[in-house]
C-alpha positions as CSV (number, residue, x, y, z in Angstrom):
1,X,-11.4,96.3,-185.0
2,X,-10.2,92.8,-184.9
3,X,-7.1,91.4,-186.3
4,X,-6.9,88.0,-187.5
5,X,-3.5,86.3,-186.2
6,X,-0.4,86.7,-188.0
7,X,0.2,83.3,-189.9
8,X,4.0,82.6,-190.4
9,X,5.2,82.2,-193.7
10,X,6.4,78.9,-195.5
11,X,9.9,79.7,-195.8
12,X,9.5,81.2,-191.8
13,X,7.9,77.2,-190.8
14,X,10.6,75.2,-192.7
15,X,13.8,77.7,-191.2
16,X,12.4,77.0,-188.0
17,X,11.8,73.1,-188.6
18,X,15.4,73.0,-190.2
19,X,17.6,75.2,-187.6
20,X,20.0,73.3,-185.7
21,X,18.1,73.5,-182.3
22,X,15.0,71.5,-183.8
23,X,17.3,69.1,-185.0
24,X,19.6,68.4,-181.6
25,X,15.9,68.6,-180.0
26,X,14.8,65.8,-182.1
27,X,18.1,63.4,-182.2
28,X,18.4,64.8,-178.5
29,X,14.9,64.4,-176.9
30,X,14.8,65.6,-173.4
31,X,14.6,62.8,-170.6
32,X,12.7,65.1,-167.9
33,X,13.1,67.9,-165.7
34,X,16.7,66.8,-164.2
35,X,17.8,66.9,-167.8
36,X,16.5,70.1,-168.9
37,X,18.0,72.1,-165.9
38,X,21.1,70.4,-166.1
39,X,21.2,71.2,-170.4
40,X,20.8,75.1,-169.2
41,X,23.7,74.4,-166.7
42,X,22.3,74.1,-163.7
43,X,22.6,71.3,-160.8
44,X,19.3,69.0,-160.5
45,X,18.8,68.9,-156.2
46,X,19.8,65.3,-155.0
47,X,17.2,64.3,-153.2
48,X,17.5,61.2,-151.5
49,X,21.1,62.8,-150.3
50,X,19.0,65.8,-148.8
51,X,16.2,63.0,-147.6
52,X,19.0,61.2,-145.6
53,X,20.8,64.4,-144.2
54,X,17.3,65.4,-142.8
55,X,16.9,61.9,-140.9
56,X,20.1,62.2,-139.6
57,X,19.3,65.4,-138.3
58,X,16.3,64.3,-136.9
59,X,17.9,61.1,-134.8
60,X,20.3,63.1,-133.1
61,X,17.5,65.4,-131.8
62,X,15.5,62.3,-130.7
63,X,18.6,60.7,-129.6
64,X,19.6,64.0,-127.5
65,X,16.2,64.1,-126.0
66,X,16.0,60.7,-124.6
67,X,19.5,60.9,-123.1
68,X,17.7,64.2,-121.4
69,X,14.7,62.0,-120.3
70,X,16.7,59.5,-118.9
71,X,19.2,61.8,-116.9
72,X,16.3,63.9,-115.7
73,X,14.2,60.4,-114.5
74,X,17.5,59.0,-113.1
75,X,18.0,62.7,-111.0
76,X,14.3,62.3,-109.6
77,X,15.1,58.6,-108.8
78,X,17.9,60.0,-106.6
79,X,15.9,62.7,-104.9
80,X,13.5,60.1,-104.1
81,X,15.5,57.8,-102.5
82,X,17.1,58.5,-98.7
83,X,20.5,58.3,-98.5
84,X,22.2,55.7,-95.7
85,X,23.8,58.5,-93.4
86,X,20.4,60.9,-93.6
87,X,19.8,63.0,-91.0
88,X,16.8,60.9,-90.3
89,X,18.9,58.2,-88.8
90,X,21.8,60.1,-87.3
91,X,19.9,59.6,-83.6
92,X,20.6,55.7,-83.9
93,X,24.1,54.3,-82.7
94,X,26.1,51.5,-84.3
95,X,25.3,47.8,-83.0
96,X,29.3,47.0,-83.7
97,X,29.9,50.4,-82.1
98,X,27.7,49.5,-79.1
99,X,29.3,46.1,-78.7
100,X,33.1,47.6,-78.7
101,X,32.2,50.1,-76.3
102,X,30.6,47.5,-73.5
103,X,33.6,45.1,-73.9
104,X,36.2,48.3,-73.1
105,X,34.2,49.3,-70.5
106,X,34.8,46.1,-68.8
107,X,38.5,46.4,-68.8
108,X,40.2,47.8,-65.8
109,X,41.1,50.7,-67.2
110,X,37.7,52.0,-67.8
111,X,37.1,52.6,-64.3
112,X,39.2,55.2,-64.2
113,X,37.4,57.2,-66.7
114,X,35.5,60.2,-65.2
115,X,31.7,60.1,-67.5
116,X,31.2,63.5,-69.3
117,X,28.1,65.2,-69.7
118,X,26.5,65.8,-73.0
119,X,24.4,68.0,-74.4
120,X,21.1,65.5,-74.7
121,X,19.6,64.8,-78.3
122,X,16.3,64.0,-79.7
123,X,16.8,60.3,-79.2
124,X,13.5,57.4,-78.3
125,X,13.5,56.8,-74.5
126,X,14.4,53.0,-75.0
127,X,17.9,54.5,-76.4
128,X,18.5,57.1,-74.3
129,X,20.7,55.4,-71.3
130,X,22.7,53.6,-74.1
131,X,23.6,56.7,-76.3
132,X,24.4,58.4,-72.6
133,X,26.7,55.5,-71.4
134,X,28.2,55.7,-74.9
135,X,29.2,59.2,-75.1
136,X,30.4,59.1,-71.7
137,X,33.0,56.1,-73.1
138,X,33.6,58.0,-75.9
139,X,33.7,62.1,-74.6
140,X,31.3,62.4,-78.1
141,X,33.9,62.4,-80.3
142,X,32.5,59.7,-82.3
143,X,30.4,60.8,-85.0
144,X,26.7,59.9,-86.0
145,X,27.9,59.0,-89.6
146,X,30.3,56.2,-88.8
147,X,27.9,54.3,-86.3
148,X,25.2,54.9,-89.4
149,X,27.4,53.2,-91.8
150,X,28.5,50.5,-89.5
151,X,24.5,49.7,-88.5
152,X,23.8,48.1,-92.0
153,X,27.1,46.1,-92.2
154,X,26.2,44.6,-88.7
155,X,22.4,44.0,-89.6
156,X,23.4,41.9,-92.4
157,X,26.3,40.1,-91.0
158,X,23.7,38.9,-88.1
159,X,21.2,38.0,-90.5
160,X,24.0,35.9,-92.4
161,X,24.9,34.3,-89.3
162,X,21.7,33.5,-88.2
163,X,20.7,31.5,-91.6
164,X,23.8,30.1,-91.9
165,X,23.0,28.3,-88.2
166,X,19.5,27.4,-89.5
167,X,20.9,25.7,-92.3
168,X,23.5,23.6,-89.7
169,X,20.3,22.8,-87.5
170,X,17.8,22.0,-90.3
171,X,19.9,19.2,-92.9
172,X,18.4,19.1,-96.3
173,X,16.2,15.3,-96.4
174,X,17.7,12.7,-98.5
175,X,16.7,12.1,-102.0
176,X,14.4,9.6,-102.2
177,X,15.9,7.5,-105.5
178,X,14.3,4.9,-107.4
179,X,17.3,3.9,-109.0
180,X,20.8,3.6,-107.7
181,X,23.4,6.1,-108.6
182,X,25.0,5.2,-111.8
183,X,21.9,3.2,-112.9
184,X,19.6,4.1,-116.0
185,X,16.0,4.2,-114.9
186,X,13.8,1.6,-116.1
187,X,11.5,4.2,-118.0
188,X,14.6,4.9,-119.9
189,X,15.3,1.5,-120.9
190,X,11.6,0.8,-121.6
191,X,11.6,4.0,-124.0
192,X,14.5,3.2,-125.4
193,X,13.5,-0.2,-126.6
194,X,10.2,1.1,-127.6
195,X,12.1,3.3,-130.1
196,X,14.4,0.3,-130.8
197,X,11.3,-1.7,-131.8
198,X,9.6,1.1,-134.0
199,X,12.7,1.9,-136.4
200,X,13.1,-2.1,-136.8
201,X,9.3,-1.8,-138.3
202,X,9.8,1.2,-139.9
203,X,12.8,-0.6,-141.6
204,X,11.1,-4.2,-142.1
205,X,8.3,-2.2,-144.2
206,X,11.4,0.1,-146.2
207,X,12.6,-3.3,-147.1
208,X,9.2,-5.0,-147.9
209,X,8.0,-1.9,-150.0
210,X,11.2,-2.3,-152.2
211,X,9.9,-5.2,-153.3
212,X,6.4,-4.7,-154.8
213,X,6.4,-4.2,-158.6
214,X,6.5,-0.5,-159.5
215,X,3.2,0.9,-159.7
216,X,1.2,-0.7,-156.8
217,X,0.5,-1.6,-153.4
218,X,-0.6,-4.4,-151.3
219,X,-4.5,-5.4,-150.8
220,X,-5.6,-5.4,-147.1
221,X,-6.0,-8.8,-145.7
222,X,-9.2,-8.2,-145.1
223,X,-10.0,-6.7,-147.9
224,X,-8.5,-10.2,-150.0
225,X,-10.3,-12.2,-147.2
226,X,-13.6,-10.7,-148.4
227,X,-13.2,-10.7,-152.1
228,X,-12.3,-14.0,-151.7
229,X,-15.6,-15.4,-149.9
230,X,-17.7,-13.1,-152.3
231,X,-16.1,-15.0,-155.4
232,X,-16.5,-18.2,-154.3
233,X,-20.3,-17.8,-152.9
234,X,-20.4,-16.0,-157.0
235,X,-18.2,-19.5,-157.9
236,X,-21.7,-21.6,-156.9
237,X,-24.2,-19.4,-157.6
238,X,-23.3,-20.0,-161.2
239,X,-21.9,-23.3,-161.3
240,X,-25.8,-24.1,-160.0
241,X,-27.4,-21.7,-162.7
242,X,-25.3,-23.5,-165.3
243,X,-26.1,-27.1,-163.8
244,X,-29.9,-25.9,-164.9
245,X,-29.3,-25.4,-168.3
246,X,-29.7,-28.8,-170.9
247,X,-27.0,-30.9,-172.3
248,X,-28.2,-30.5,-175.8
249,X,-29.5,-27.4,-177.2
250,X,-31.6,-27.0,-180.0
251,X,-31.4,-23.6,-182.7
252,X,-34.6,-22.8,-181.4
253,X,-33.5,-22.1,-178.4
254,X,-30.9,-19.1,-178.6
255,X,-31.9,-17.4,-176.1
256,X,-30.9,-20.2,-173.9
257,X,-27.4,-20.3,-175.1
258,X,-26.6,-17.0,-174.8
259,X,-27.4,-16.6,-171.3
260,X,-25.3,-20.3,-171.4
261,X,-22.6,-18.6,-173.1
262,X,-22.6,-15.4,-171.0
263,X,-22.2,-17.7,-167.6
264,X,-19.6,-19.8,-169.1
265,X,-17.9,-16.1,-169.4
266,X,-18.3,-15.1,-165.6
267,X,-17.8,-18.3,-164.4
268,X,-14.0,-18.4,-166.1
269,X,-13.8,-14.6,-164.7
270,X,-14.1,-15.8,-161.6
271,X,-12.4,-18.9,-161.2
272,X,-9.1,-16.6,-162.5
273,X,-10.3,-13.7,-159.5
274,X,-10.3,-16.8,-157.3
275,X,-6.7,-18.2,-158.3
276,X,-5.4,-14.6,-157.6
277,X,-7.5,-13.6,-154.3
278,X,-6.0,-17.2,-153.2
279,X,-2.5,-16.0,-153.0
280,X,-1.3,-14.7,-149.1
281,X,0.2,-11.5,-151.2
282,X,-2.1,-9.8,-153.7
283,X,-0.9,-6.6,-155.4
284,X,-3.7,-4.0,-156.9
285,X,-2.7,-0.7,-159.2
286,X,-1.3,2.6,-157.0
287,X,-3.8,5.1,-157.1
288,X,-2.7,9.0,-156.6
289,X,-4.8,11.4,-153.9
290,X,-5.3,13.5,-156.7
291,X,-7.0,10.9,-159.1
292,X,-9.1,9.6,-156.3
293,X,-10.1,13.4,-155.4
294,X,-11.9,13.9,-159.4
295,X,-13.6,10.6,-158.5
């Protein structure tokens, strides 16, 4: 059997629309989901706080694993690369070394010096006699690693030397100079008056343009030249049309004086275009770009 839903009651609807929570609900109205948990007392999450603490988390990571990178690439670099006192190189002796030992051995007490035998290394033929007469000098108690260390010192010193003496024997040319020291060079000079000669335009036409009535700009010479010659050649053409017309006209003849009329009209027009195009400065209206753009 089914039960129709229980309606609530008048008196039930207005307790409930008058009770003090409906009414803070209604002065009160809730401002979203921060608002509401922080009315039942809790603490709305921050965020952008939690946002930031995440990133900052994050570049340290990133920032711990590139210093990682970079140590581990700089540890393979140094694996890579031979060290100056290798092993590789312990067979060659010292050029200075070599050089110190063949000026003792020319002293007087080196004769005297019984030669010891050494125990013979893994050393190129071409080098063998010299690393024997060495040791003997020395009784092998010079070690590989100083006459290593010594070998690039010496290498460069020579090279040093020996451009050093190139640059004595081979004097730079002299400068081949237009000009003499102390002197400004004529392109200079020529530039310089060039400019010299532009501003003085630039300024002769500031000056000029300051005095043209407000609202208009020069004609063209020959633009004026050719309105000129166009009204005088209009000038004759009806001074001679009017020559053809009678001295006396009679009623009957209107038509005749109003064409009259009419060239009496353009022929004043003119004569006044005429007076003006016969000036050396003539002066027309200023037209904007953007007025001569709807045109």
């Amino acid at each position: 059997m089914l039960h129709s839903p229980r309606i609530p009651s008048a008196a039930a609807i207005s307790k409930k629309h008058s009770s003090s929570a409906a009414i803070h609900d209604a002065l009160n109205p809730s401002r979203g989901i921060r608002d509401d948990i922080a009315r039942r007392g809790g603490t709305p999450k921050n965020h952008a706080k939690e946002n930031a603490r995440q990133l900052k988390v994050m570049q340290e990571k990133m920032r711990a694993k590139k210093e990682a990178q970079e140590l581990l690439a700089k540890q393979a670099a140094g694996v890579g690369k031979r060290a100056p006192g290798s092993a590789a190189y312990s067979h060659v002796p010292s050029r200075l070394y070599l050089a110190s030992s063949s000026s003792s051995s020319s002293s007087p007490s080196s004769g005297a010096s019984t030669p010891l035998h050494t125990a013979p290394s893994p050393v190129p033929p071409k080098r063998r006699s010299t690393l024997s007469s060495t040791s003997s000098l020395t009784g092998g108690g010079r070690s590989s690693t100083t006459s290593t260390s010594a070998s690039p010192l010496t290498k460069s010193s020579m090279k040093k030397s020996a451009s050093s003496g190139s640059l004595d024997d081979n004097p730079a040319p002299p400068v081949d100079r237009k000009t003499k020291v102390g002197e400004v060079p004529a392109y200079l000079v020529q530039r310089k008056q060039e400019w010299a000669k532009q501003e003085e335009e630039r300024r002769q036409k500031q000056i000029e343009k300051e005095t043209w009535p407000p609202g208009t700009v020069p004609v063209p010479e020959d633009e004026r030249l050719a309105t000129l010659q166009y009204l005088q050649q209009s000038q004759k053409e009806l001074t001679l049309e009017l020559s053809r017309f009678p001295i006396t006209l009679t009623p009957a003849s209107v038509q005749r004086y109003r064409r009259q009329q009419e060239v009496l009209a353009k022929l004043r027009e003119v004569e006044k275009g005429i007076e003006v195009y016969s000036q050396a400065r003539v002066f027309m209206a200023k037209v904007d770009d953007e007025a001569e753009g709807e045109y």
